[in-house]
N, C-alpha and C positions, 0 to 999 in steps of 0.2 A: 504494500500500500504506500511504503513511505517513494519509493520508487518510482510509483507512479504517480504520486501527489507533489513531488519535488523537479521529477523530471531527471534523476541520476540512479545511475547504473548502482548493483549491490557492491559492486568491487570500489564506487564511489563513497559510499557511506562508509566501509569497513576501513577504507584509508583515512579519511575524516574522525570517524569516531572509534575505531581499534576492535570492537565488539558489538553484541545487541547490548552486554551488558552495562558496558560504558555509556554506548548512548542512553540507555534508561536511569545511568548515574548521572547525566550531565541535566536529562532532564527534570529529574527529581530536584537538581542543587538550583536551577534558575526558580522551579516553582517556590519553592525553600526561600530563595530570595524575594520575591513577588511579595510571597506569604510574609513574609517580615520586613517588608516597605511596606504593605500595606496594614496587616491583622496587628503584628506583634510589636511594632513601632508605636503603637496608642497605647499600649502598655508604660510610656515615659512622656510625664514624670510618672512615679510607681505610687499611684493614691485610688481612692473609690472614683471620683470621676474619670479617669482614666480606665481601671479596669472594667466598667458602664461603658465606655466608648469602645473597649477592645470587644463585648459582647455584641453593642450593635455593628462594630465591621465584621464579627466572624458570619453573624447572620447575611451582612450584605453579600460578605463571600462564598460564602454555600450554596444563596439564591441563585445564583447568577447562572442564568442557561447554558454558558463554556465550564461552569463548573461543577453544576450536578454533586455538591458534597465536595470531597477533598482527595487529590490524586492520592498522596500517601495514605490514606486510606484504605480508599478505590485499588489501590495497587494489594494489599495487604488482603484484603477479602475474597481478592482471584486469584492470587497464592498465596498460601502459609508461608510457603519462604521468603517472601516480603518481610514478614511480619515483622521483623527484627526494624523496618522503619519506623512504625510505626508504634513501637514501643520506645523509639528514639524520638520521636514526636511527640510521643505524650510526657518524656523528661521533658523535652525545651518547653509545651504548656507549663508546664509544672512550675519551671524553674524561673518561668517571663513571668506565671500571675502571681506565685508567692508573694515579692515584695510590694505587689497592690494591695497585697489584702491583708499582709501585716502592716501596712502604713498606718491601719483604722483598729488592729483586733489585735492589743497587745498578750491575748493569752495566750503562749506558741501552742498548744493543744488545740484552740479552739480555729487558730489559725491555720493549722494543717486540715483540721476540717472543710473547713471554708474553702481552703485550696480545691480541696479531693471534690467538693461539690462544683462549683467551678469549671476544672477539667472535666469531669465527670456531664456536665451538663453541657457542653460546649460540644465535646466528643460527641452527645446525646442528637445535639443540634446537626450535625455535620453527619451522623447517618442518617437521619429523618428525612435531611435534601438527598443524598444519598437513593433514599426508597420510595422518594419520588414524594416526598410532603412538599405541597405548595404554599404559596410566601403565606397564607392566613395563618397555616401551623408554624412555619418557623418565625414567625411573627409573636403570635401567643408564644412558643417555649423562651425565643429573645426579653420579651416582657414581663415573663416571669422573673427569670434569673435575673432583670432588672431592676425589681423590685424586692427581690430577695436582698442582695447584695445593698441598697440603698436604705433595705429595714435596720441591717450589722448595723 
C-alpha cells in the first residue's frame, strides 16, 4: 500500500527506512512528538488548570477522524507485541500528570490516587474513540473527569 500511495518501489523504502520495523519506529517517534506538542505540552505549568486543559486536548485528540483513538494504542490491540508501547505510554501519562495533580493534593497517597484515576480515565477516553464513541460520549466522559479533578 505504502508503495502505491507514495509512488516508490519496496527496495525504495527498505533503503530509506532499513526495515518494516524501523519504519513503524520512526512513525511511532513523530506521533510521540505531535502527541506532546500538542496533549502533553498543556501539562506546563504543572497545576489543576493545566491538567483540565490536558483532559480537554486528549479529548480533542481522540475525536479527531485521522485519529480514531491513539496509534500507540491502536498498534498495541493488533499485536500483543506492541504492547511493551504502550505500557511505555502509560509511564510518560503517568509521569506528565503526577506533578499537576500534586501541585493541588498535598497527601502523596491521595495523590497517587488521583494520578491512577486520571491515567486511568484518559486511557478510558482514548478507547471509547477507539470503539467508535462519538464526540456526545467523549464529550460527557471529558466532562466528567473535568469536574472531578476541579471538585480535588
Amino acid at each position: 500500500m505504502l508503495e502505491r500511495e507514495l509512488g516508490l518501489s519496496q527496495s525504495s523504502l527498505y533503503n530509506a527506512f532499513g526495515s518494516k520495523a524501523d519504519l513503524l519506529d520512526r512513525v511511532v517517534d513523530r506521533y510521540q512528538q505531535d502527541l506532546d506538542a500538542e496533549v502533553l505540552a498543556r501539562l506546563e505549568p504543572a497545576d489543576r488548570d493545566a491538567l483540565v486543559d490536558f483532559v480537554d486536548a486528549v479529548a480533542r485528540w481522540v475525536g479527531r477522524d485521522e485519529h480514531r483513538g491513539c496509534l500507540i494504542l491502536n498498534l498495541a490491540t493488533e499485536d500483543p507485541a506492541e504492547g511493551y508501547r504502550l505500557d511505555a505510554y502509560r509511564l510518560r501519562l503517568r509521569r506528565a500528570v503526577k506533578p499537576a495533580v500534586r501541585s493541588f493534593t498535598p497527601d502523596a497517597g491521595e495523590a497517587a490516587a488521583r494520578t491512577d484515576l486520571v491515567v486511568s480515565t484518559v486511557l478510558g477516553l482514548v478507547v471509547s474513540a477507539r470503539a467508535g464513541a462519538g464526540r456526545a460520549e467523549l464529550g460527557r466522559i471529558r466532562r466528567a473527569l473535568r469536574t472531578q479533578i476541579l471538585a480535588w
